[in-house]
Structures are given as structure tokens and as C-alpha cells.
C-alpha positions as CSV (number, residue, x, y, z in Angstrom):
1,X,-12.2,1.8,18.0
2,X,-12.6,5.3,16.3
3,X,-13.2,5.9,12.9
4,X,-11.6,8.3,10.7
5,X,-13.9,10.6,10.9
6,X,-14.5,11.2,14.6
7,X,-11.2,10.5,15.8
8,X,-10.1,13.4,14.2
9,X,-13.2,15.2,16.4
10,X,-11.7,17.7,18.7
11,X,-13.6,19.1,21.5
12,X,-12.6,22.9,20.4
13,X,-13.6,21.5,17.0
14,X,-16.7,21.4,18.1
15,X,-16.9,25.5,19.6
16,X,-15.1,25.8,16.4
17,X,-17.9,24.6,13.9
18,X,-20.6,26.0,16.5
19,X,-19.4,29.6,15.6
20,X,-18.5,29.4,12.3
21,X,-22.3,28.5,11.9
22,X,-23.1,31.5,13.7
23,X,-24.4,30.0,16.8
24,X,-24.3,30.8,20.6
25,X,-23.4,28.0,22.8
26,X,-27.0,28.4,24.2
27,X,-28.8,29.0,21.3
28,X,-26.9,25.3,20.2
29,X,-27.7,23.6,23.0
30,X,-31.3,24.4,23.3
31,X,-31.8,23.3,19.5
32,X,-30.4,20.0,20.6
33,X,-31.5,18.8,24.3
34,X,-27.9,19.8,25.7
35,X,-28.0,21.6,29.0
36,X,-25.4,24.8,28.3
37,X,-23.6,24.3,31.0
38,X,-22.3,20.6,30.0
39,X,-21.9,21.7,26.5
40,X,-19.5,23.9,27.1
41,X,-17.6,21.3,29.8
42,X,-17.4,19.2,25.9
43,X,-16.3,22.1,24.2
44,X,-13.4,22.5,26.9
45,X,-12.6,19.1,26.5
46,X,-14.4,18.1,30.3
47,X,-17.2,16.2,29.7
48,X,-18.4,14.2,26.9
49,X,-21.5,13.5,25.4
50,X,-23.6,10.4,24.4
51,X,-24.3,9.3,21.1
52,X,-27.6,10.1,20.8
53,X,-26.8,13.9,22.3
54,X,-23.9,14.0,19.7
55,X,-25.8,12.9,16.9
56,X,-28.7,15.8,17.8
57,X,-25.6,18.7,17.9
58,X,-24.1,17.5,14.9
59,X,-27.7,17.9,13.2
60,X,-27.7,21.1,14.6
61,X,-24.5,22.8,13.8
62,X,-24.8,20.9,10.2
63,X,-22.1,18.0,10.8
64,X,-23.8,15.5,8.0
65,X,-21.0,13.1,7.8
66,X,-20.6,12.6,11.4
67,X,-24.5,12.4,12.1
68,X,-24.3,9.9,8.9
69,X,-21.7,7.6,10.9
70,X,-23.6,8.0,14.4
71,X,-26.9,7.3,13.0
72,X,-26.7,3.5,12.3
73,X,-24.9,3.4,15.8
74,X,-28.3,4.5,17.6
75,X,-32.0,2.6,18.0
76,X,-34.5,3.6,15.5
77,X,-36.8,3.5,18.6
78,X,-35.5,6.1,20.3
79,X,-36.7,8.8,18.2
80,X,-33.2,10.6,17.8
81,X,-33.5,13.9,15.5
82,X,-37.1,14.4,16.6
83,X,-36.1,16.4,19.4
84,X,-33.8,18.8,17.2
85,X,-35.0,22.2,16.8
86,X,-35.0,24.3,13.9
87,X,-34.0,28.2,13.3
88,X,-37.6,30.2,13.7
89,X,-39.5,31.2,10.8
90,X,-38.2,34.7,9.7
């Protein structure tokens, strides 16, 4: 069952928040482990992703209450967030 808050997640939500954040869909995916190609099959509402690869883009394109749902969903063992890139130094 789906909570509130991600039942209400749309795949074009997703492009949506990406851009508004500035962000190319490369430049997103690379910051969180997605392979472009499949992040843009979830952005058209193709493909999904796994927890753990959700919970690294919505760290990325600054989702905090979603990544604060997913987080208790996923293993403290399996280092999620450490693979989350930051912008460059400017």
C-alpha cells in the first residue's frame, strides 16, 4: 500500500522537479547511480526504479520528505546516500 506522499508521485513529477532544480536528466542520473537511459524510461512512465535508486534521486533533486519516508524502508547496511554525488566546487 502507498502512502500519501508517494502515491501522489507521478513519473513526469519526477522530469518535473528534475528541471525546476535546474538539472539535465544526465547530469541527475550520474549524481545518483541511474543509467540515463532508464531514467528517462521512469520519467516516461516505462520503467521504475528500486527503492534504494529512488531514495538516491530524491536526495539529489532535493525530495526530503520522500527520501525521509524511503529511508527507514532500506538496510542501513547497504550504504544508501553514500553513493550520491554533490554539485562541484565552484
Amino acid at each position: 500500500m502507498q502512502t500519501d506522499s508517494t502515491s501522489a508521485l507521478k513519473p513526469r513529477s519526477l522530469r518535473a522537479v528534475r528541471e525546476a532544480k535546474g538539472l539535465s536528466l544526465r547530469t541527475a542520473a550520474a549524481r545518483s547511480g541511474i543509467d540515463p537511459g532508464h531514467l528517462s524510461k521512469v520519467e516516461r512512465g516505462e520503467k521504475q526504479l528500486s527503492l534504494e535508486a529512488l531514495y538516491r534521486l530524491a536526495l539529489v533533486i532535493d525530495l526530503d520528505d520522500l527520501a525521509g519516508h524511503l529511508k527507514p524502508l532500506l538496510s542501513e547496511e547497504s550504504g544508501v546516500g553514500s553513493e550520491v554525488q554533490s554539485e562541484p566546487a565552484a
